[in-house]
Structure formats: structure tokens, C-alpha cells
C-alpha positions as MATLAB code, in Angstrom:
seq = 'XXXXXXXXXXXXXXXXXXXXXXXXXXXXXXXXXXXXXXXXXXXXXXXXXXXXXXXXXXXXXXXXXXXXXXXXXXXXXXXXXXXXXXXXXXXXXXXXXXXXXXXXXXXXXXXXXXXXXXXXXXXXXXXXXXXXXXXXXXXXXXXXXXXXXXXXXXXXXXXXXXXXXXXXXXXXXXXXXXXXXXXXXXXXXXXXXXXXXXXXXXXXXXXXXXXXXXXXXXXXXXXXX';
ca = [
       0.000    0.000    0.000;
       2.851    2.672    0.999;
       4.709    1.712   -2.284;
       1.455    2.014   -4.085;
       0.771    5.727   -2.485;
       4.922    6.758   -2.843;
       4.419    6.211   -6.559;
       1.209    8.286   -6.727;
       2.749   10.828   -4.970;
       5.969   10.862   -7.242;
       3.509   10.829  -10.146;
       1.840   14.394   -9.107;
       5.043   15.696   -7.470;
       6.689   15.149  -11.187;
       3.678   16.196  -13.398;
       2.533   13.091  -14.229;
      -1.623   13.604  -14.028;
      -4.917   14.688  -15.913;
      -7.090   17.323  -14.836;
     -10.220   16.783  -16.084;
     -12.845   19.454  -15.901;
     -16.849   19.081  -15.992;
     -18.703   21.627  -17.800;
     -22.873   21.364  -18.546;
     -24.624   24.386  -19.981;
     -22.579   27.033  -21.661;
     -24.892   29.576  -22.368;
     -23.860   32.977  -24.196;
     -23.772   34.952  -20.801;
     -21.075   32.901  -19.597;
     -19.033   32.917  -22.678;
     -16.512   35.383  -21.098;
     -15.637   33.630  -18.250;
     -15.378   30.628  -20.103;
     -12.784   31.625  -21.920;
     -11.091   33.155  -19.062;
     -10.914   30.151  -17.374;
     -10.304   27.444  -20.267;
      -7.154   30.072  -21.313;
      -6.141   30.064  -17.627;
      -5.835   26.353  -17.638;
      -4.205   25.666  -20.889;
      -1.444   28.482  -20.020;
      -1.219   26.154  -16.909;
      -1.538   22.418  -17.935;
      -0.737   20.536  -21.612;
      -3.647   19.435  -23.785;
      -4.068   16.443  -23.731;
      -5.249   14.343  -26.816;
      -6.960   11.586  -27.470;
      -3.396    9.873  -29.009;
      -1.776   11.211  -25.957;
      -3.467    8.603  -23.933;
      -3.447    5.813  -25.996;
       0.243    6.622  -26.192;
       0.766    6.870  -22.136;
      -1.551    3.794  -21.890;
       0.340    1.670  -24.811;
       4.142    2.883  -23.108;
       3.316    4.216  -19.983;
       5.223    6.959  -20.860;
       3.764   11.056  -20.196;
       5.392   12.233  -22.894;
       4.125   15.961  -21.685;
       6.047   18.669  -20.032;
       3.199   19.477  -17.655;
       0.273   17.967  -16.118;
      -2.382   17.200  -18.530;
      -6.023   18.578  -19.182;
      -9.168   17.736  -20.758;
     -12.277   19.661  -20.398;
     -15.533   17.891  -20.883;
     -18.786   19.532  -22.114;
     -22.532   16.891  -21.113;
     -25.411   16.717  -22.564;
     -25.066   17.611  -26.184;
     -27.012   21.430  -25.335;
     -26.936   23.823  -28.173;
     -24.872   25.786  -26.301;
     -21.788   23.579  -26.077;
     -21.845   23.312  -30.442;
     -22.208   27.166  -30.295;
     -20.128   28.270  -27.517;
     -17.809   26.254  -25.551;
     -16.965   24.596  -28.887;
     -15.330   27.990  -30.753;
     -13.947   29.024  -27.629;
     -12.267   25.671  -27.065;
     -10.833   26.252  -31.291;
      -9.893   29.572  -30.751;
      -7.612   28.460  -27.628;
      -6.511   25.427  -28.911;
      -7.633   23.283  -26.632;
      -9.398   19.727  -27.533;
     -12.584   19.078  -25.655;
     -14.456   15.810  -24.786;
     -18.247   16.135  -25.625;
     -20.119   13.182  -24.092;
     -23.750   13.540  -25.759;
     -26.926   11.848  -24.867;
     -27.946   10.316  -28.207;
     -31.634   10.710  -27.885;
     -31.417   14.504  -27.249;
     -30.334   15.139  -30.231;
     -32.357   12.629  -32.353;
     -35.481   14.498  -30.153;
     -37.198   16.611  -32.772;
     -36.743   20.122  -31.570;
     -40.566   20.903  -30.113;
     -40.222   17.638  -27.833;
     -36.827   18.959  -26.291;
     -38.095   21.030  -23.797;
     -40.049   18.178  -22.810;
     -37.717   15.131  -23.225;
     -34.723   17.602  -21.112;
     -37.706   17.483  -18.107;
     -37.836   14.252  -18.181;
     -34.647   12.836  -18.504;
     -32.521   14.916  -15.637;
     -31.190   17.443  -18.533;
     -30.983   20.644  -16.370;
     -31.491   23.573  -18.481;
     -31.148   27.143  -17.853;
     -33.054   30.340  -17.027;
     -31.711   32.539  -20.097;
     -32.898   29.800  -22.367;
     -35.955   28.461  -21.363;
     -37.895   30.006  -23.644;
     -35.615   29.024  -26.698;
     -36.618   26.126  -28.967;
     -34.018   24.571  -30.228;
     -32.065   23.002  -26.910;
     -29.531   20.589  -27.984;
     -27.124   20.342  -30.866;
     -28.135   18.928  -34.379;
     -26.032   15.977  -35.361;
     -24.550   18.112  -38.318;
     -22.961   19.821  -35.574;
     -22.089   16.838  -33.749;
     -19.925   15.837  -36.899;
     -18.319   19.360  -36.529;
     -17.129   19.156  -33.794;
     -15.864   15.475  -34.140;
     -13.514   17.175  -36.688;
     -11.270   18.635  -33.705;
     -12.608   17.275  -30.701;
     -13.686   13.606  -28.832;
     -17.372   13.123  -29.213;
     -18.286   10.168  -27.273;
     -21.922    8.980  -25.986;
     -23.354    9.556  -22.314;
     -26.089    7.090  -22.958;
     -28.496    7.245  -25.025;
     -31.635    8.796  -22.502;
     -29.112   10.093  -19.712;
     -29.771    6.630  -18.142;
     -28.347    5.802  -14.775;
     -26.162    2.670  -14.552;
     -28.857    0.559  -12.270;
     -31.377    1.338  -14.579;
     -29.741   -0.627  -17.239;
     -30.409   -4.120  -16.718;
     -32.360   -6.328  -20.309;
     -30.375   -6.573  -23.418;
     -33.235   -4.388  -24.598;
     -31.968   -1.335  -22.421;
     -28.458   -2.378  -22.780;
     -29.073   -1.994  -26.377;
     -31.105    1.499  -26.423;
     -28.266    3.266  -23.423;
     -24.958    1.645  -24.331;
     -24.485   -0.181  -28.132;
     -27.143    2.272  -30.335;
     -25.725    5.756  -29.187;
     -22.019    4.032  -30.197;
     -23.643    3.422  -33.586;
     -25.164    6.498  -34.095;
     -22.067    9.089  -32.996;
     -19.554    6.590  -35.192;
     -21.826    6.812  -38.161;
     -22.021   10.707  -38.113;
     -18.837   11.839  -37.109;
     -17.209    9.080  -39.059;
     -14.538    8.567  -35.930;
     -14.566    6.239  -33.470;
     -16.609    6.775  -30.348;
     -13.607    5.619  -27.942;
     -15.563    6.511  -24.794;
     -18.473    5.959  -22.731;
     -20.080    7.542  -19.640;
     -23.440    6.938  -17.392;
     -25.707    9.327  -16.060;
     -23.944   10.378  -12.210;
     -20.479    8.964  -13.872;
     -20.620    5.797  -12.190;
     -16.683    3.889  -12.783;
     -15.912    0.838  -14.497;
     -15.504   -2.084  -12.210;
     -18.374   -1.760   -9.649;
     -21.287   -2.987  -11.846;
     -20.044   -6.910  -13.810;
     -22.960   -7.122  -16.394;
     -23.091   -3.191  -17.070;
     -19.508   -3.449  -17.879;
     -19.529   -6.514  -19.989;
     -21.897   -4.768  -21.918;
     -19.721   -1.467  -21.861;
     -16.708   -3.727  -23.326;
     -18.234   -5.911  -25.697;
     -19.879   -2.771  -27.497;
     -16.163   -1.556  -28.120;
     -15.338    1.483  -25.788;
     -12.287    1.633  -24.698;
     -12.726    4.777  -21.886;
     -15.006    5.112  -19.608;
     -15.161    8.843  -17.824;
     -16.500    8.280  -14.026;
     -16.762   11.874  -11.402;
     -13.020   10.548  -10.594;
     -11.364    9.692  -13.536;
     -10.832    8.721  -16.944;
     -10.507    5.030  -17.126;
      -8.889    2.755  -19.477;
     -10.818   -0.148  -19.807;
     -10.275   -2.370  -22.733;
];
């Protein structure tokens, strides 16, 4: 256990970790400090790609000067194709967008009303918008410079997921469905409260035999395959 910690500790003593960073709604208001803070963390931390961690999983090696970063946008709202998405281009940073497959496929006068029911938190400025969450033309976009992965496909919770049938709708579809548009592989995966690999055996199976090779939990980014 003490060798275990000492090597930890080494790690973050020498640079050696990932700071990733949550991020929901980005609505226009808060473009400003957005960018404030995305450009304070990439003059402080490298950004990290998705090649830089197949490379330190593949060698172990950081191959990075500093401690890395990855921001991570939810939902697949409007607002991340239309604001945290040019912000993160103009800085040069590459985001993670985990989207919920079945917001997007909603048609746009059922959004209000599939967000409600599904846990998608929404906010005041644009509650009386339309149009909530990103078209999948602008899913494809931004697969062009960032990681689009799925966060199920109804913002499912891992204990809800328990047939083939759900297994199906949450975990193999929305793989389908971002690979097809973007073109790219969908390396990653993450449930609803960002419950981690290893805790759940059948959810997991099902998590590795549809092909993911990440998994994002509220602790880390895990390599799973």
C-alpha cells in the first residue's frame, strides 16, 4: 500500500496527471468567463489528446512537459456546439463532448419536454428558446477537432440498465449512431452520475463488448479495454 501511495505521490510531485474538468450548460452569458478560465488552464496544464493517452496507456510513458487537461462539455445542449466549442478552437484546446444520443435525435418541439424528463438541467436565459440541444450536423463538426463520445443514449443511470433491450437502447445504439455521423470512433463511454468501471459486472460486460475503450466516471478517466 505505501509503495502504491509513494508512486502516486511521485507521479503528481513530477507532473505526471490529468485534470479533467466538468462543464454542462454554456450559455452565451457565460461565454466570457469561459474563456477566461479554459485560457487560464491551458497556459497552466498541456492538452491532452486523445493519441496522448493511448500513447501513455500503450508505453506508460507522459510524454508531456506538464500535467495534462481535458475539459468535458454533457449533454449535447446547443450551447456547447455554439459556444464552448469555438472558444475551445480559438484556444486550442481539444474538448471531450459526451452527448446523450436521444437529445439530439429528439425533434426540436419535444426537447423542452424530453430535457424534463430525462434529468437534462437547463437554464433560465434559455428556457424560452426552442431549439435546446445540438443537431447531429454539428455533432460531426465538432468530431472534426474534438472527442465526441456517448453519455447514454436517454441520460440513463447505470442501475437502470439491466435487459439486453436497455443495454441496447443506453450503451451499443448511441455508439452506432455518434460513429456513423462523425465518421470517428466513439472511444468513450459515460453513465448518467459517472458511475466507474468495475463496480457494476454485467453493465460493464456490456460497456466492453460494445467496443469502448474509456469510460469517464466523477473521478477519472478510465482505461478499460
Amino acid at each position: 500500500m505505501s509503495g502504491g501511495f509513494a508512486r502516486y505521490r511521485a507521479a503528481m510531485d513530477e507532473g505526471r496527471y490529468l485534470r479533467v474538468v466538468n462543464y454542462h450548460n454554456t450559455p452565451a452569458s457565460t461565454a466570457d468567463r469561459l474563456r477566461e478560465e479554459l485560457a487560464a488552464y491551458a497556459a497552466s496544464f498541456a492538452c491532452v489528446t486523445l493519441e496522448d493517452l493511448d500513447r501513455f496507456y500503450a508505453t506508460g510513458e507522459w510524454g508531456l512537459d506538464r500535467p495534462g487537461f481535458i475539459p468535458v462539455f454533457y449533454e449535447g445542449y446547443l450551447n456547447n456546439a455554439t459556444v464552448a466549442a469555438p472558444i475551445c478552437e480559438e484556444l486550442g484546446i481539444v474538448a471531450w463532448f459526451p452527448v446523450i444520443t436521444r437529445f439530439i435525435d429528439c425533434p426540436v418541439p419535444e426537447q423542452r419536454a424530453f430535457a424534463d424528463a430525462h434529468d437534462i438541467d437547463l437554464v433560465e436565459e434559455e428556457l424560452g428558446s426552442e431549439q435546446l440541444a445540438m443537431t447531429w450536423d454539428q455533432v460531426a463538426q465538432i468530431a472534426e477537432r474534438h472527442v465526441v463520445i456517448p453519455h447514454t443514449g436517454s441520460h440513463e443511470q447505470i442501475s437502470k440498465v439491466v435487459t439486453p433491450a436497455d443495454a441496447e437502447r443506453e450503451i451499443f445504439a448511441p455508439r452506432r449512431a455518434v460513429e456513423k455521423v462523425t465518421g470517428r470512433e466513439a472511444p468513450g463511454f459515460v453513465w448518467l452520475y459517472g458511475a466507474p468501471f468495475g463496480t457494476s459486472p454485467e453493465q460493464d460486460r456490456a460497456v466492453l463488448d460494445a467496443g469502448y475503450r474509456y469510460q469517464i466516471s466523477n473521478t477519472m478517466i478510465q482505461r478499460i479495454a
